[in-house]
C-alpha positions as CSV (number, residue, x, y, z in Angstrom):
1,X,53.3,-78.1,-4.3
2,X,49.8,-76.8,-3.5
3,X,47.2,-75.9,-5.8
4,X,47.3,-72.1,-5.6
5,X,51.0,-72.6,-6.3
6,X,51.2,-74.7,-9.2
7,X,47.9,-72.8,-10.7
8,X,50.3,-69.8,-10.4
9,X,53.7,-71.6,-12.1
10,X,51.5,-72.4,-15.0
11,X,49.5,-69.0,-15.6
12,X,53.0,-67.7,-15.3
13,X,54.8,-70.3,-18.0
14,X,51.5,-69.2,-20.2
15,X,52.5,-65.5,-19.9
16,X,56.1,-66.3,-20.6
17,X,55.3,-68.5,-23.4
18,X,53.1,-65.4,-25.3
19,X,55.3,-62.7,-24.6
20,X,58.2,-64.8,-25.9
21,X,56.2,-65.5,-29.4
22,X,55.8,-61.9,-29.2
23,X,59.5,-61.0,-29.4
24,X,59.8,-63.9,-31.5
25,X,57.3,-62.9,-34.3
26,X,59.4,-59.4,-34.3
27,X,62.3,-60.8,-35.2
28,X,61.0,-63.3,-37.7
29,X,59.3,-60.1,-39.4
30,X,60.4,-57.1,-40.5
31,X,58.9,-53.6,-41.0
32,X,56.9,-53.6,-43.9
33,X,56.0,-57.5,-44.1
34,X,54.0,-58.0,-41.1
35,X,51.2,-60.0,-41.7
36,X,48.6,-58.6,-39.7
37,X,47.3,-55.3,-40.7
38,X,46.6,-52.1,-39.2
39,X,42.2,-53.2,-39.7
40,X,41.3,-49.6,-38.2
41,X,43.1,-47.5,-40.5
42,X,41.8,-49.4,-43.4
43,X,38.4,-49.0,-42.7
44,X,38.2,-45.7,-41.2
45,X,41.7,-44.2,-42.7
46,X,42.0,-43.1,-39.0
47,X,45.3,-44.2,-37.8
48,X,45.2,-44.6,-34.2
49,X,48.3,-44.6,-31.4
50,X,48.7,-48.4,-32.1
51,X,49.5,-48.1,-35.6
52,X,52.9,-49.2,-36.8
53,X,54.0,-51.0,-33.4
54,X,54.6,-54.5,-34.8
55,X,57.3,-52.9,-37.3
56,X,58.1,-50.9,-34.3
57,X,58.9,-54.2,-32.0
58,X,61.1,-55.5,-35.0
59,X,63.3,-52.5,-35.2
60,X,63.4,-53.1,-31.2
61,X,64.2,-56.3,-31.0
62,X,67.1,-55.7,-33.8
63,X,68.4,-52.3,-31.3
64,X,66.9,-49.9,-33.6
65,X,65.4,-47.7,-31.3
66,X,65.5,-44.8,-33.4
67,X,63.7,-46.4,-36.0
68,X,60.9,-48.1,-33.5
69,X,60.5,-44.6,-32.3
70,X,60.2,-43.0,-35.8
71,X,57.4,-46.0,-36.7
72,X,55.4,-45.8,-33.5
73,X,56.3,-42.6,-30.6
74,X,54.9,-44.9,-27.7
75,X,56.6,-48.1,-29.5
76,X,59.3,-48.2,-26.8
77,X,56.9,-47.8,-23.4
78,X,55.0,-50.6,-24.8
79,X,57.5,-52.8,-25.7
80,X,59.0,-52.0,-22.5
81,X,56.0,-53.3,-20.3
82,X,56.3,-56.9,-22.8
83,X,60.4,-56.8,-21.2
84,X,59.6,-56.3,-17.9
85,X,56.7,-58.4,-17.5
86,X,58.7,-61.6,-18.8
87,X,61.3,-60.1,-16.1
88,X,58.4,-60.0,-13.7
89,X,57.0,-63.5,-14.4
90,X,60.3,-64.8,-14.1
91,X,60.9,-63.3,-10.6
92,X,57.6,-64.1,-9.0
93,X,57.4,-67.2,-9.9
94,X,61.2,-67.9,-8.3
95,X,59.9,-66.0,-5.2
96,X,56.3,-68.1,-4.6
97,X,58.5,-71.2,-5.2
98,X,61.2,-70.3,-2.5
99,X,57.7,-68.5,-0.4
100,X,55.1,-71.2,-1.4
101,X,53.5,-70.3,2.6
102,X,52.7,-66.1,1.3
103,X,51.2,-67.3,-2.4
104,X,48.6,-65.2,-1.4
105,X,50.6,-61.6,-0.9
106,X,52.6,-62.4,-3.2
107,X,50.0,-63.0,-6.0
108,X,48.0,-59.5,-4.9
109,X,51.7,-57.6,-4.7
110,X,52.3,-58.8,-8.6
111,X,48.9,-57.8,-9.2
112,X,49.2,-54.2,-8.4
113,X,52.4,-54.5,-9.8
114,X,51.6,-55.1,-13.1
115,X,48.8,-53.6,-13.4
116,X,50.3,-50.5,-12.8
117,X,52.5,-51.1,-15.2
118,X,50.1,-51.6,-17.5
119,X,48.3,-48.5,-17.0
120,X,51.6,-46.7,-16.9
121,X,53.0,-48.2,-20.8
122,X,49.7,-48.5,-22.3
123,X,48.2,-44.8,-21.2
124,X,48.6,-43.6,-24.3
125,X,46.2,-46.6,-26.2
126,X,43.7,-46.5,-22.7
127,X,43.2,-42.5,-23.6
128,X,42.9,-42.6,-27.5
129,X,40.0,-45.8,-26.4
130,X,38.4,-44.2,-24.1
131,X,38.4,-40.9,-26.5
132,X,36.9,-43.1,-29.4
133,X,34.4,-44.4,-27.2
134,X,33.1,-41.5,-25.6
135,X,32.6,-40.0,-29.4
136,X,30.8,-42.9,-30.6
137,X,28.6,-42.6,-28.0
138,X,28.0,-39.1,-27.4
């Protein structure tokens, strides 16, 4: 196995590994005893789009959906980038094993992939950023 492929198998198994703690950690807690708190509502008492999505995963990860979309509105396009990207890692790195000789497309096509994915399920935390941003500085 070359370099660019092996590099690839294990920034994939490290992906894998977090989003797994992440459903993990949501099913080890439950709504109201997460242990990380919401830091920007307590200092500013602004709560922003991010607010409540821990509790949110929990109820997901349970099959409350109605409940995850009570907590947090965008709780379910954000959890569902987290699902798809551990489907994602999964079948990419089963394709650049079988397609070791096209590591290269293959690595640019997931890329774009999940990137637009990202910017698809998180649009509503990019706008609210780039909104707080542009006040603070204008």
């Amino acid at each position: 196995m070359n370099f660019k492929v092996r590099s690839y198998h294990i920034i994939n198994g490290i992906f894998i590994l977090l989003i797994i703690s992440i459903f993990i950690y949501s099913l080890i807690f439950r709504k109201d005893n997460h242990p990380i708190p919401a830091l920007l509502t307590r200092i500013t008492g602004e709560i922003p789009p991010s607010k409540g999505l821990s509790a949110s995963f929990s109820e997901i990860v349970r099959g409350n959906l109605d409940e995850a979309t009570l907590i947090n509105q965008h709780s379910l396009r954000i959890f569902a980038f987290f699902a798809l990207q551990l489907l994602l890692r999964i079948f990419f790195s089963l394709l650049v094993r079988l397609r070791s000789e096209s590591v290269n497309l293959l690595v640019i096509i997931d890329s774009v992939v999940s990137f637009s994915l990202f910017l698809w399920c998180f649009a509503p935390l990019i706008v609210y950023t780039v909104s707080l941003f542009t006040s603070l500085a204008g």
